[in-house]
TORKOL-4160 file (C-alpha; in steps of 0.2 Angstrom, whole numbers, padded with zeros to 4 digits, m for minus):
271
<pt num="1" X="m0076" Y="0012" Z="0184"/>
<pt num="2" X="m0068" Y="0019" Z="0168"/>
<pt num="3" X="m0074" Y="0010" Z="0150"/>
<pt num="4" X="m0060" Y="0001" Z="0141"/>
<pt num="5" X="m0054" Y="0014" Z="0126"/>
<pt num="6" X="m0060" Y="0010" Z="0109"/>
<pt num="7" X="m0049" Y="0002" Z="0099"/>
<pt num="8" X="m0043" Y="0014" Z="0084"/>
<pt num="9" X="m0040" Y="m0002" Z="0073"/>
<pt num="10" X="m0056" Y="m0009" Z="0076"/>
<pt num="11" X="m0065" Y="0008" Z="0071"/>
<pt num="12" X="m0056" Y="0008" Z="0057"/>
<pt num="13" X="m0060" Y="m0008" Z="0050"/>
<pt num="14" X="m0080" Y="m0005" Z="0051"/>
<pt num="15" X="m0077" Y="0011" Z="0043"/>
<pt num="16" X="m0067" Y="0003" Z="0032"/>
<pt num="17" X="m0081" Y="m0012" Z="0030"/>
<pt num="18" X="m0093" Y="0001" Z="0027"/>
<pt num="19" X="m0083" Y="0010" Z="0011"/>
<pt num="20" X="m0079" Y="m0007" Z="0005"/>
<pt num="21" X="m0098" Y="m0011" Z="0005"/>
<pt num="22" X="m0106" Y="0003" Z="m0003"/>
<pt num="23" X="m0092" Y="0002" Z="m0016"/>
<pt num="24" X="m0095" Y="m0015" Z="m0022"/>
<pt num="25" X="m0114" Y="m0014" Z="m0017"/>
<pt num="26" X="m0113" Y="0003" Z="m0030"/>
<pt num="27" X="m0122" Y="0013" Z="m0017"/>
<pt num="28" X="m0120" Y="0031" Z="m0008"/>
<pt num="29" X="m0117" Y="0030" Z="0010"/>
<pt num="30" X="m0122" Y="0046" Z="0019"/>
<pt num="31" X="m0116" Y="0052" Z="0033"/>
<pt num="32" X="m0095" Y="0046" Z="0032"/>
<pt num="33" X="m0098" Y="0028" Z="0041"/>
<pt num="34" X="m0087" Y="0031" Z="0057"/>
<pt num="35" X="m0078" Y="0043" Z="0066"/>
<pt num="36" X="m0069" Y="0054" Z="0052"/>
<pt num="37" X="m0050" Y="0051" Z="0050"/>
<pt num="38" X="m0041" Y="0068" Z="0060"/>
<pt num="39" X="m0024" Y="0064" Z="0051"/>
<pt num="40" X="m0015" Y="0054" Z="0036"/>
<pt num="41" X="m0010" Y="0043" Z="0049"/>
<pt num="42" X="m0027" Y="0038" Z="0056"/>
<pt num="43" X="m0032" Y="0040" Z="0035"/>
<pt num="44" X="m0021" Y="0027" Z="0030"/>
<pt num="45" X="m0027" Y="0014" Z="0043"/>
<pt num="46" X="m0043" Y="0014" Z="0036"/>
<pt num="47" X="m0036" Y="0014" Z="0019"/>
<pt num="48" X="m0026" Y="m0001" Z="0023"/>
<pt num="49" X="m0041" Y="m0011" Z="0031"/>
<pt num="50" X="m0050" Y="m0007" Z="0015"/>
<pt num="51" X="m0036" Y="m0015" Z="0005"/>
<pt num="52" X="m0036" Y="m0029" Z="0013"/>
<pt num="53" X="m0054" Y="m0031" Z="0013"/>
<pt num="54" X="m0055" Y="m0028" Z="m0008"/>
<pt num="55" X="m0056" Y="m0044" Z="m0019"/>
<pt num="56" X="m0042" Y="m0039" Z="m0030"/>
<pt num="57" X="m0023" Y="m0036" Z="m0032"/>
<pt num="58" X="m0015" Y="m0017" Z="m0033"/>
<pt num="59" X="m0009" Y="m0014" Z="m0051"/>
<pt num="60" X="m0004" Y="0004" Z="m0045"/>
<pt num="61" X="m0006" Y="0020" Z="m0035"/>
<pt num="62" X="m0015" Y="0036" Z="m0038"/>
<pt num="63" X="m0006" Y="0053" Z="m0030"/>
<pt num="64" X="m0017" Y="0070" Z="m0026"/>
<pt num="65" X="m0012" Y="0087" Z="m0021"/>
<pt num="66" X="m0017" Y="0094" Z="m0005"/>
<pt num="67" X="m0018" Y="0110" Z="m0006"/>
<pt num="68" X="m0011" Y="0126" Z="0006"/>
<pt num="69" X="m0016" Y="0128" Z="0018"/>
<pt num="70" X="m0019" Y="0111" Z="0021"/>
<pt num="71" X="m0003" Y="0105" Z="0018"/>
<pt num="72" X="0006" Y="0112" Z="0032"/>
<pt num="73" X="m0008" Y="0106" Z="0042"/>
<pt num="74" X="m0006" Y="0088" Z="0035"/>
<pt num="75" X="0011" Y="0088" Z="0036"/>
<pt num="76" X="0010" Y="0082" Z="0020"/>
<pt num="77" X="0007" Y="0092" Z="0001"/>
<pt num="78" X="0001" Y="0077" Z="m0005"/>
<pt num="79" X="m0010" Y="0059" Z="m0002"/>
<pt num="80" X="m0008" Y="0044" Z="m0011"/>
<pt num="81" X="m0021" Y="0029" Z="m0015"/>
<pt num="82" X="m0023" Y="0012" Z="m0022"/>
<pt num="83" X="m0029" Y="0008" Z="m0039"/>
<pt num="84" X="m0035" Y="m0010" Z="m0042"/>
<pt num="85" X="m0029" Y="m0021" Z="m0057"/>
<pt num="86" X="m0049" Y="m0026" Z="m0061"/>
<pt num="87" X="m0052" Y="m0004" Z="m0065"/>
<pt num="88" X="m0035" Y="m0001" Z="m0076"/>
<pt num="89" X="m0041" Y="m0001" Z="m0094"/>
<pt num="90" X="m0032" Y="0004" Z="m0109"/>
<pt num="91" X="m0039" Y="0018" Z="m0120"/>
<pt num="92" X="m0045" Y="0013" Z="m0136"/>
<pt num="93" X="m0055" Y="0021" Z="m0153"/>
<pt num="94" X="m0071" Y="0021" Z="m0144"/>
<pt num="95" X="m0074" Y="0028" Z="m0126"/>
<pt num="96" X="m0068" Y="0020" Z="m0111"/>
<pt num="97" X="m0085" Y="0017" Z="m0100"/>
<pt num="98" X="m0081" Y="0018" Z="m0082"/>
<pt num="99" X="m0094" Y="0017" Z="m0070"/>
<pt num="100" X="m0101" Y="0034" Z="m0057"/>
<pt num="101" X="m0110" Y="0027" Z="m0039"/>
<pt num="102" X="m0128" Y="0038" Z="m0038"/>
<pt num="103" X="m0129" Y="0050" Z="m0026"/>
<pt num="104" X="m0108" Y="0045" Z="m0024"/>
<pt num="105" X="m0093" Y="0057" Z="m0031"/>
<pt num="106" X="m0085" Y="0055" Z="m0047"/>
<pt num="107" X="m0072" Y="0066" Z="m0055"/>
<pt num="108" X="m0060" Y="0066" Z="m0071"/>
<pt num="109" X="m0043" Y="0070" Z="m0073"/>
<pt num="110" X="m0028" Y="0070" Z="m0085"/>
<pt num="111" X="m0014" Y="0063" Z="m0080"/>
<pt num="112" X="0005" Y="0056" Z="m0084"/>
<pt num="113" X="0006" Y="0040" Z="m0079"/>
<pt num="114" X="0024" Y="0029" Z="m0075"/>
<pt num="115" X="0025" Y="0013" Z="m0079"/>
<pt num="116" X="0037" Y="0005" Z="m0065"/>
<pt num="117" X="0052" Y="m0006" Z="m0074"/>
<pt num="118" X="0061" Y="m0013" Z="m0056"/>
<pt num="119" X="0054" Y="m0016" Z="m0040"/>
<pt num="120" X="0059" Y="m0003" Z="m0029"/>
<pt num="121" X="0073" Y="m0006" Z="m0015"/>
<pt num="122" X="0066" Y="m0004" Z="0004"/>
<pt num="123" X="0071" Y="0010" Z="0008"/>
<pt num="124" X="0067" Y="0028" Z="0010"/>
<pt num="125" X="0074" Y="0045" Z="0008"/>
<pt num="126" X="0069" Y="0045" Z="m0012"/>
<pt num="127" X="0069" Y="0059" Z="m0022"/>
<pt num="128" X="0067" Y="0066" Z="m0039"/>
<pt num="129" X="0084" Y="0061" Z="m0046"/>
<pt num="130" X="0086" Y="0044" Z="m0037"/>
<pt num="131" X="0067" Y="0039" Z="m0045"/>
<pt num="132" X="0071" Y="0040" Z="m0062"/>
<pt num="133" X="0079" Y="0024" Z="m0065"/>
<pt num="134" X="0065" Y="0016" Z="m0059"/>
<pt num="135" X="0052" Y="0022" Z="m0074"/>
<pt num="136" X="0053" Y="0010" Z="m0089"/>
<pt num="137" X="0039" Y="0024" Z="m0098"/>
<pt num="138" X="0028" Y="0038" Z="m0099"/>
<pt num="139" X="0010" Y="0039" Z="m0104"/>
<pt num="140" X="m0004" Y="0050" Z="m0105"/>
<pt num="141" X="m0020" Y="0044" Z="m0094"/>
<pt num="142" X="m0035" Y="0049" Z="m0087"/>
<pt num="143" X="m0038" Y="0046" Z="m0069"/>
<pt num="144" X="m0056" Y="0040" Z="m0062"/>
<pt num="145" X="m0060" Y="0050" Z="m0046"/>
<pt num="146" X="m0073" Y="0039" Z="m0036"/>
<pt num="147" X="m0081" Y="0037" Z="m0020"/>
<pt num="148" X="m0099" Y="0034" Z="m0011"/>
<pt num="149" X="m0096" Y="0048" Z="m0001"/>
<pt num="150" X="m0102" Y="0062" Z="m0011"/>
<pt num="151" X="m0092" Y="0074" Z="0002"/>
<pt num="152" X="m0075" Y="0063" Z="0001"/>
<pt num="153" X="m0066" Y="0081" Z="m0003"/>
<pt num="154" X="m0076" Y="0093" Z="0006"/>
<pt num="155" X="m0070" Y="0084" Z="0024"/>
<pt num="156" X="m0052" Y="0086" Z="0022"/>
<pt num="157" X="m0036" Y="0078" Z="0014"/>
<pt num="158" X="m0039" Y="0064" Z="0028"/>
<pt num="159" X="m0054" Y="0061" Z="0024"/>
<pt num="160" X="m0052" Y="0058" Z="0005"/>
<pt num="161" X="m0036" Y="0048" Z="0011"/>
<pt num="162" X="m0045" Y="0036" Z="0019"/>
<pt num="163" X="m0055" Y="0028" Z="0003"/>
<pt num="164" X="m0044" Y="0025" Z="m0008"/>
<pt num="165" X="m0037" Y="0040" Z="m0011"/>
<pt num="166" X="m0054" Y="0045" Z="m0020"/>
<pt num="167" X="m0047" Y="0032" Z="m0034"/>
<pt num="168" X="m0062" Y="0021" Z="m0045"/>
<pt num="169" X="m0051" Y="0018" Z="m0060"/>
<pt num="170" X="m0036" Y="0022" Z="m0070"/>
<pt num="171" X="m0036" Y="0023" Z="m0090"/>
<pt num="172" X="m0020" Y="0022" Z="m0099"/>
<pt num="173" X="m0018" Y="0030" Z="m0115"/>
<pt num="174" X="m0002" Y="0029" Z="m0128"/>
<pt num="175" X="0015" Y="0030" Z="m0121"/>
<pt num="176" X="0023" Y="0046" Z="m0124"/>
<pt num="177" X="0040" Y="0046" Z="m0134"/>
<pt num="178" X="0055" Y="0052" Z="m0123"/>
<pt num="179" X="0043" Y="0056" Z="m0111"/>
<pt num="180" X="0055" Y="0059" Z="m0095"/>
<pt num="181" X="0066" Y="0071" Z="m0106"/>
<pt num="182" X="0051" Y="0079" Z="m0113"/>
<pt num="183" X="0040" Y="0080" Z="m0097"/>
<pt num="184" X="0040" Y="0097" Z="m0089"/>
<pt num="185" X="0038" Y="0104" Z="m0106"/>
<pt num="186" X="0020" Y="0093" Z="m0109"/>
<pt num="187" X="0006" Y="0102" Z="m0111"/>
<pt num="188" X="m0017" Y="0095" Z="m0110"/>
<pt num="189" X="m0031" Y="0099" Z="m0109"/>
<pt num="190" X="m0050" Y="0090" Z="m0103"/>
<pt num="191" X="m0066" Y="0091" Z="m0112"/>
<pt num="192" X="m0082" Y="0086" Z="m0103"/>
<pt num="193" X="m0096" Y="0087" Z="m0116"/>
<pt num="194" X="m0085" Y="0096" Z="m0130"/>
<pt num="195" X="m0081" Y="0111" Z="m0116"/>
<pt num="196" X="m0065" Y="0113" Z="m0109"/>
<pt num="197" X="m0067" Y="0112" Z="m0094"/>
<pt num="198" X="m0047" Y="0114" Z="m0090"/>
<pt num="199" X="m0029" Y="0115" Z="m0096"/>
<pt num="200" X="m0013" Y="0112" Z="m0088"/>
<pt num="201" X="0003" Y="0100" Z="m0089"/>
<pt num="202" X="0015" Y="0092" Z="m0079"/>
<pt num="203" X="0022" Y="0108" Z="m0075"/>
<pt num="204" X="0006" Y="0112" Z="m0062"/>
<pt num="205" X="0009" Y="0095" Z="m0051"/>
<pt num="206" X="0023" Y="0104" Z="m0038"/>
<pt num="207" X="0037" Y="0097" Z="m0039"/>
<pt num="208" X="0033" Y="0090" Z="m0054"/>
<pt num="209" X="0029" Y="0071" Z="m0058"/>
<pt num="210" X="0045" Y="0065" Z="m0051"/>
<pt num="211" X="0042" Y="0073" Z="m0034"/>
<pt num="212" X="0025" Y="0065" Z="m0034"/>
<pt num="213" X="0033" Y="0047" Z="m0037"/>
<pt num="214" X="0049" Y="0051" Z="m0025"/>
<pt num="215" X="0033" Y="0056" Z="m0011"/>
<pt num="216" X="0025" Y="0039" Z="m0015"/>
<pt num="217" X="0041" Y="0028" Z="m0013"/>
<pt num="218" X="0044" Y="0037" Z="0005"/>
<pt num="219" X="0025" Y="0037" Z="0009"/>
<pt num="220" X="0023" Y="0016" Z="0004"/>
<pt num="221" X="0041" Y="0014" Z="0014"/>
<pt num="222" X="0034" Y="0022" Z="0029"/>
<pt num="223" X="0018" Y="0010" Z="0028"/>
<pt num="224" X="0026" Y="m0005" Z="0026"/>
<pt num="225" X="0022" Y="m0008" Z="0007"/>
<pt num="226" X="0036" Y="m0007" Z="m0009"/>
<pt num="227" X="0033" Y="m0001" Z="m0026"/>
<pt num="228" X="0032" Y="m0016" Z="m0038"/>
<pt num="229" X="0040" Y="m0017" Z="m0056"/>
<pt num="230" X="0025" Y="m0016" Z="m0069"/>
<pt num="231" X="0014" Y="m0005" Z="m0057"/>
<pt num="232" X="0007" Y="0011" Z="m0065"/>
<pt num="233" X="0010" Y="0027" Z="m0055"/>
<pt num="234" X="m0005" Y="0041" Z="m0059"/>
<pt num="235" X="0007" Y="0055" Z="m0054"/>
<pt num="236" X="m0005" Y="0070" Z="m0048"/>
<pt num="237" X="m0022" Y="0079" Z="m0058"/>
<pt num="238" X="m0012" Y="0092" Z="m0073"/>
<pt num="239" X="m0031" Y="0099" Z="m0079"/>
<pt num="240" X="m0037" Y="0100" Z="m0061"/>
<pt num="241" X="m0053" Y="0088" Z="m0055"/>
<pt num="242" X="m0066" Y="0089" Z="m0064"/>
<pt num="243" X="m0085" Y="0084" Z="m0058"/>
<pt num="244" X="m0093" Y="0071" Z="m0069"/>
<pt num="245" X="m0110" Y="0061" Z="m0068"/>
<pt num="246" X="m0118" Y="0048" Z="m0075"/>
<pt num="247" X="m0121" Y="0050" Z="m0095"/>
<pt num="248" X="m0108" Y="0062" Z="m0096"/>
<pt num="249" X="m0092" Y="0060" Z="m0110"/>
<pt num="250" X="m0075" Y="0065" Z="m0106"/>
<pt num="251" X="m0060" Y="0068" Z="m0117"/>
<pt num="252" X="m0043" Y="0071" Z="m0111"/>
<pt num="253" X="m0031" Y="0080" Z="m0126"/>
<pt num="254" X="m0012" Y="0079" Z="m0124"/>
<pt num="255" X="m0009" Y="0084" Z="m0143"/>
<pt num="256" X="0004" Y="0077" Z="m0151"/>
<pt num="257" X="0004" Y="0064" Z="m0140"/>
<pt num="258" X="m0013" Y="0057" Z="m0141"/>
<pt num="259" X="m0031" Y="0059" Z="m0133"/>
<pt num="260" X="m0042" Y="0048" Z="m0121"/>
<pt num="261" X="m0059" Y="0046" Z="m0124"/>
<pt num="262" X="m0072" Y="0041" Z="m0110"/>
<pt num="263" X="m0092" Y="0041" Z="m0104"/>
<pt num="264" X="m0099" Y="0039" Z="m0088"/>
<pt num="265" X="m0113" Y="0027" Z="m0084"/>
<pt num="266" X="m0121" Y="0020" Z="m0070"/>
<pt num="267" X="m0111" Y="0010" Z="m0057"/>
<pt num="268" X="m0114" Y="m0009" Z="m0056"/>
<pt num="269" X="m0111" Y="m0019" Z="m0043"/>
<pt num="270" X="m0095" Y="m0028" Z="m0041"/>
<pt num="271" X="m0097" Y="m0047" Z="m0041"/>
């Protein structure tokens, strides 16, 4: 007599449980826990259990590049992830502390950030033109890669799908004046201990920001979720990502338009 086939959902949800776990417990987990994801599709399952396990609401979404030759075979050039209202801070004078999992993966990257002004309409089929009148403004930010898998990019796009979109934390710097007309033209750079360890600008994210946010609408349509007004959008790494660990200090320059100081330290369990 045959065995029952496993339920995908129900593997899911322990791996899920799993990443849920070690995130709040603020420990490394070693080897992936569960069958790794072979597909965005299967990726976003987990994803989704995880959301609905973590104890706090989605202030916004992070978006990644995946890169050829990946992309054609994910079907997809980029992946999406949650980032939770309790890890969104604002940049002020002194260095945003954020914390790094031992023995986990942690990573900094200068970003633009949308502010959303309306909650989007259910629909699908966006693009880069139809977006625009969904952003109320612009800022600079620096987005806080995070997992307790050390090797949540070394697996695949699906892989680093599945936990959050290897999200731990957004910080929002000042808001960028006539930033959508401005924003092909925007130009950073990230310091990691006074090196630079990277330039770029909008002008690296294919597409452009506006592609990343027209892929997000489409991507959060097809999964049965919407795009709320006053969500952030983390629109794609300009610098690149950028390996950061415990004690380390971070700066992101956008010059003219400000610079986001941060430093790393030890993760804390989440009560």
């Amino acid at each position: 007599m045959s065995l029952p086939a496993a339920d995908p959902r129900a593997s899911a949800a322990q791996t899920a449980a799993a990443l849920v776990a070690a995130r709040r417990g603020a420990w490394a987990v070693e080897p992936y826990p569960g069958a790794m994801p072979v597909d965005l599709a299967s990726a976003y399952v987990v994803q989704d259990e995880a959301i609905a396990a973590w104890p706090d609401r989605i202030a916004g979404w992070k978006l990644g590049r995946i890169p050829p030759p990946h992309d054609a075979a994910y079907g997809a050039g980029r992946l999406a992830g949650p980032v939770f209202a309790g890890a969104v801070w604002r940049a002020g004078a002194a260095p945003t502390s954020f914390g790094v999992i031992d023995g986990g993966f942690a990573a900094v990257e200068a970003e633009y950030v949308f502010e959303i002004g309306e909650t989007a309409p259910d629909r699908d089929g966006w693009t880069v033109e139809t977006v625009r009148p969904l952003i109320a403004r612009v800022l600079t930010g620096v987005e806080i890669a995070g997992s307790p898998f050390a090797g949540i990019n070394d697996n695949g796009p699906a892989v680093t799908a599945s936990d959050f979109g290897n999200n731990a934390g957004l910080i929002l710097g000042d808001e960028i004046p006539d930033g959508l007309d401005r924003l092909m033209d925007l130009h950073c750079a990230m310091r990691i201990d006074g090196r630079v360890v990277g330039v770029g600008g909008a002008e690296v994210i294919p597409g452009g920001p506006l592609a990343s946010l027209a892929f997000l609408l489409n991507l959060l349509h097809a999964r049965g979720r919407r795009l709320e007004a006053g969500q952030w959008v983390s629109t794609g790494a300009a610098t690149g990502v950028h390996r950061i660990y415990a004690g380390q200090s971070a700066e992101a320059d956008f010059g003219p338009d400000g610079t986001i100081a941060c430093r790393a330290a030890k993760a804390e369990p989440v009560t």
